[in-house]
N, C-alpha and C positions, 0 to 999 in steps of 0.2 A: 191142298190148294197150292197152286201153282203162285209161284213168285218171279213179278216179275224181274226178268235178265234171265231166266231157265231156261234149256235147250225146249225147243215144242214138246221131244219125247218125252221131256222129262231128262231129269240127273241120273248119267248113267250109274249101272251098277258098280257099285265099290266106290264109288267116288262120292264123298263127302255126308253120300246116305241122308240127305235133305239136312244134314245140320246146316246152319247160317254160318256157323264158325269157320267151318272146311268150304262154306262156298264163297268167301271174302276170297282178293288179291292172295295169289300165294308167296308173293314180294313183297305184301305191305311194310314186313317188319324188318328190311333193309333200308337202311338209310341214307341220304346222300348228304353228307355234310357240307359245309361252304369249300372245305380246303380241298375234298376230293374234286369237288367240281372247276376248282381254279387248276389241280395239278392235271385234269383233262388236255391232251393235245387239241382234239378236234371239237368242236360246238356247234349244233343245231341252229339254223337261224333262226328268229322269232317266227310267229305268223304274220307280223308287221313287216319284218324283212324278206319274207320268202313270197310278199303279193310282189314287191320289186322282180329287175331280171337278174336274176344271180346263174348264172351257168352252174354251181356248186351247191349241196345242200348245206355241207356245213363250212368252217372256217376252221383257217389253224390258230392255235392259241399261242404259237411258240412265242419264245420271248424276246425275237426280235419282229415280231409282227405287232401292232397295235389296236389288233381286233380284239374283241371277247375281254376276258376278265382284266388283261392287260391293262386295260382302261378303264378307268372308272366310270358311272352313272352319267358324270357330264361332262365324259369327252376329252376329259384332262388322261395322260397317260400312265397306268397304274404303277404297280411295284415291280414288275417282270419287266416294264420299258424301260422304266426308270435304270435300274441295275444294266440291262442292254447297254444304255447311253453312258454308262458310267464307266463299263469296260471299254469302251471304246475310248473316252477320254481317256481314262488311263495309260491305254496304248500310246493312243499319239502325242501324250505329255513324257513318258519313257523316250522314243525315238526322237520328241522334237531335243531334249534335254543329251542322248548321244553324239545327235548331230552337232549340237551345240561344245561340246567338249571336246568334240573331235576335231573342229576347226579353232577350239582355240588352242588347244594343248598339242599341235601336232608335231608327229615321230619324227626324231633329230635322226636326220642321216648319220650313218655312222663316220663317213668321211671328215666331218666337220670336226670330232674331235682329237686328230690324230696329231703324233706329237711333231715340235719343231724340229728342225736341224739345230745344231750348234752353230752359232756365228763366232769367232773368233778371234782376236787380232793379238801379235806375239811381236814388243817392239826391241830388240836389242841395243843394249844401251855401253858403248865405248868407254874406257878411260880416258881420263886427260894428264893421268901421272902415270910412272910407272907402278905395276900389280905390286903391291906390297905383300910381303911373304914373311913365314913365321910358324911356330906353334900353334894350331888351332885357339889352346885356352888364352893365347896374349891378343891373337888378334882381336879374338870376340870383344875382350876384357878393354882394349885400348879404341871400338868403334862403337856405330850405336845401338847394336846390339847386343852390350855387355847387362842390360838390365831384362831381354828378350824371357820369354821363360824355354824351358827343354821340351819337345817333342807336343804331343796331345796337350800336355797342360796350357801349353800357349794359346789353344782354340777354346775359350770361354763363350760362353749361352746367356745370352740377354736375360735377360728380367722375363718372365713367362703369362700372358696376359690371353684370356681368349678374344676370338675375333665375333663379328654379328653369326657368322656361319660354320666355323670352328672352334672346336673345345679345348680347353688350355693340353687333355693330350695328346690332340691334333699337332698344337704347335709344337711341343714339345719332341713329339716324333720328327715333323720337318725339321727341326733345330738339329737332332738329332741324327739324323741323316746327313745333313747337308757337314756336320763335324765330318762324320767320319767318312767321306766324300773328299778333302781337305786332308783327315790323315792317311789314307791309303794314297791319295792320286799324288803328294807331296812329301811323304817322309818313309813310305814304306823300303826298305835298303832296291829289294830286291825292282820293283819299278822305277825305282831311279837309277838303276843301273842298266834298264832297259829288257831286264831278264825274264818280265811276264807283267802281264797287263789283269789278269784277273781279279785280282781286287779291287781295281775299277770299276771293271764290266760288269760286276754281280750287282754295283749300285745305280746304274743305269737303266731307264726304262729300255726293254727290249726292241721298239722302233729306233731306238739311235746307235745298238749297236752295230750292225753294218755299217754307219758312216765310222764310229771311233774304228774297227777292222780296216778298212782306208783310210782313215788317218796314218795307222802304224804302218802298212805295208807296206801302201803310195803317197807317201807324205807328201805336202801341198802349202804352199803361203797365201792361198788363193781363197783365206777369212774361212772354209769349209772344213779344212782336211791339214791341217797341222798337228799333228800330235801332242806337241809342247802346249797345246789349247785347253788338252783332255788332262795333262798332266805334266807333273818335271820328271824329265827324261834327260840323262848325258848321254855325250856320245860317248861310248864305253871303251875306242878307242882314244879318245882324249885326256877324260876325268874322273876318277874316280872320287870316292868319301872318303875323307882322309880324318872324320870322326862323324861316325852315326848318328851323333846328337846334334840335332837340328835346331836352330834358333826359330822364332816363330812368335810371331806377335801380331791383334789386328781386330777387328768387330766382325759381329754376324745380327742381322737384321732382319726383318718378315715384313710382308703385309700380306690383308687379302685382295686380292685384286680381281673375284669374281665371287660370285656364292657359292662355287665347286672348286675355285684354285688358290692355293696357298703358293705366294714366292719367299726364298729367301734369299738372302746378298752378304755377299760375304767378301772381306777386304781385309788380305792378309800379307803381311814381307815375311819371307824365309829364306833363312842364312844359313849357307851350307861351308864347311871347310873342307877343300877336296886337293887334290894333288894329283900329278900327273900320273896317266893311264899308264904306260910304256915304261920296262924298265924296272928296276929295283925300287922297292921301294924308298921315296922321299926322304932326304934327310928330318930331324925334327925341327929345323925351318924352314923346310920347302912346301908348308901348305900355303892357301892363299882363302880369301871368303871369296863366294859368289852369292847375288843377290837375286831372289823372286820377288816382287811382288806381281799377286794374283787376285784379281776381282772377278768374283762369279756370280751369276743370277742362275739359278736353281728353280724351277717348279715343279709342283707338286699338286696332282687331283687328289680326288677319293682314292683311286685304285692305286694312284702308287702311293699313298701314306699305309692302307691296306699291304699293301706290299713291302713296305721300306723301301724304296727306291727314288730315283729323281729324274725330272728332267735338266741336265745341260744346259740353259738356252744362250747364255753368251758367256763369252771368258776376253778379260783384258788382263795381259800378261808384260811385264819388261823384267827384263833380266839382264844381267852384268857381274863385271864384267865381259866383254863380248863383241866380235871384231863383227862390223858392220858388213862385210862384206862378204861374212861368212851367214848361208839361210839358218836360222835357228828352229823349223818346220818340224825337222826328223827328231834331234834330240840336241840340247846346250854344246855348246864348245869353250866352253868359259877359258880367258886369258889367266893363264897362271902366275905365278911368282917370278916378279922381274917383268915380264912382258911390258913391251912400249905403248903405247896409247898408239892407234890407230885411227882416231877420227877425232879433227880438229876442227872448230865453227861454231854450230850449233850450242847454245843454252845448253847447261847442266842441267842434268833428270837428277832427283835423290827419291829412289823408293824407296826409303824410310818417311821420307813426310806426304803429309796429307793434301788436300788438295792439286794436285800435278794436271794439267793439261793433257785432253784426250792427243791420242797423234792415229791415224790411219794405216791399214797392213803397206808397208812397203817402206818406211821412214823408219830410222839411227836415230836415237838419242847417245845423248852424250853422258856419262855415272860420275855424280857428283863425288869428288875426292871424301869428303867430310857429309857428315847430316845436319846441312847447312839449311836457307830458304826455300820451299819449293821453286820450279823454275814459272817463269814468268811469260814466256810466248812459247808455241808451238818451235819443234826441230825442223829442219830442212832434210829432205831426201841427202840419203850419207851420199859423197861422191864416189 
């Protein structure tokens, strides 16, 4: 007996041989589970949907489409959209969050942080008696630098504290530096004799070394380019040292004065006994003292503390004795032993005391005999 769904002929030969078993779906026993059907790209429309006009039989399932499983039963959009909408924010919370960093943090030209010039001013300061002369150890012993100390020991380091932005090695390094800044550029034999500048130059940031190179070559009183700015220097025709040991006495100070730059200040008199250049050498009373004093500001970034080095930025310099009318730019000419006073008028300068009145590149002071009061009004242009 025929069952019905069999061919009219009948079930061909070999095939299923009338069992019921072999004439079932030959797929019944593949399954399609929910997940494979959601990870389907393309989807059959309903028969509800395919009575509409659909140009297409099925629909993409991709996951930025919101047809098919994407969505759930009512229309809200499923897990596939969801994640869609999620990368995308993602996206444009990363770019908006770049942009935002990049207008506020933006790239420092490099031009803005390049270093200063040296500003300098160098004021020679007159006798009002005649140069008194003598053995180096009476003169020191008889003026006011007989309590001074010798050499490097004279340059003493503050009290060592950190800054908001600097570590106490930080400072210690600038401290540290800006010393020995102070003993190459002022006690070294050989720089004060005008013989070589290198132990200067090594402590100098490299943007300033072509101005100190013109300072030495084509020396200048014109606050840029004086040499006696960068350092003490004789005229090696003039004066010689007539004892190596240098008196030296004065403070060294810091601050920070940005979140990247450390200054130091330094305020120091050095007393040299020297004797004339020319000639045999000086009887043992024909030395005489000559006086520096030297105020320096010094800065210091990251990369020159990094480096040991500094920047220059200003030097206020008098020195004496010393004829008004001679430039003191190239290197000292100090008044020796016996020499007359050359400029008369002007208030006494004593750089041994503190406090002294600024004076501008071009003005004489006058060198207080003793280390008496500071002076009290500005000097007048030497005549």
């Amino acid at each position: 007996m025929a069952v019905p769904g069999d061919p009219p002929d009948g079930t061909p030969e070999g095939i299923g041989g009338g069992d019921e078993e072999f004439r079932s779906d030959e797929y019944r026993s593949v399954v399609f589970d929910e997940d494979f059907v959601r990870a389907a790209r393309l989807q059959e429309y309903s028969a509800e949907e395919r009575m509409g006009e659909h140009a297409r039989a099925v629909r993409s399932r991709s996951i930025w489409s919101g047809a098919g499983p994407s969505r759930s039963r009512t229309g809200t959009p499923g897990r596939g959209a969801r994640q869609g909408m999620l990368l995308v924010l993602l996206i444009a919370v990363a770019f908006a969050a770049a942009v935002y960093m990049g207008l506020r943090n933006p790239a420092v030209p490099q031009g803005e942080a390049r270093t200063e010039p040296l500003s300098s001013t160098v004021v020679p300061l007159a006798p009002t008696t005649p140069v008194p002369g003598g053995r180096p150890i009476d003169l020191y012993a008889a003026g006011p630098a007989a309590d001074y100390r010798v050499g490097a020991a004279g340059i003493t380091l503050p009290a060592v504290r950190h800054t908001p932005h600097f570590s106490d090695a930080q400072v210690v390094t600038a401290l540290s530096v800006a010393k020995d800044y102070l003993v190459q550029s002022s006690m070294d034999p050989d720089v004060l004799a005008g013989a070589t500048s290198r132990p200067v130059r090594v402590l100098l940031d490299p943007d300033q070394v072509a101005q100190l190179d013109r300072s030495l070559t084509s020396p200048s009183g014109d606050g840029r380019h004086a040499a006696t700015g960068w350092l003490v220097r004789f005229d090696p025709g003039t004066a010689v040292l007539a004892d190596s040991r240098v008196r030296v006495s004065g403070t060294l100070a810091f601050d920070e004065v940005s979140p990247d730059v450390l200054e130091v200040f330094t305020d120091h008199t050095f007393v040299y006994a020297v004797r004339p250049a020319t000639g045999a050498p000086a009887a043992a009373d024909g030395a005489s003292l000559f006086t520096v004093r030297r105020e320096l500001r010094l800065r210091f970034d990251r990369e020159d503390l990094a480096a040991r080095r500094a920047e220059l930025v200003t030097a206020y310099v008098m020195a004496g004795p010393h004829d008004c009318a001679t430039d003191p730019a190239a290197g000292f000419r100090p008044l020796l032993a016996g020499a007359a006073p050359t400029t008369v008028g002007p208030p006494a300068s004593d750089p041994y005391a503190s406090g002294h009145p600024r004076r501008t590149a071009g003005l004489c002071g006058v060198l207080a005999p003793t280390a008496s009061a500071p002076p009290t009004q500005p000097v007048s242009p030497a005549p």
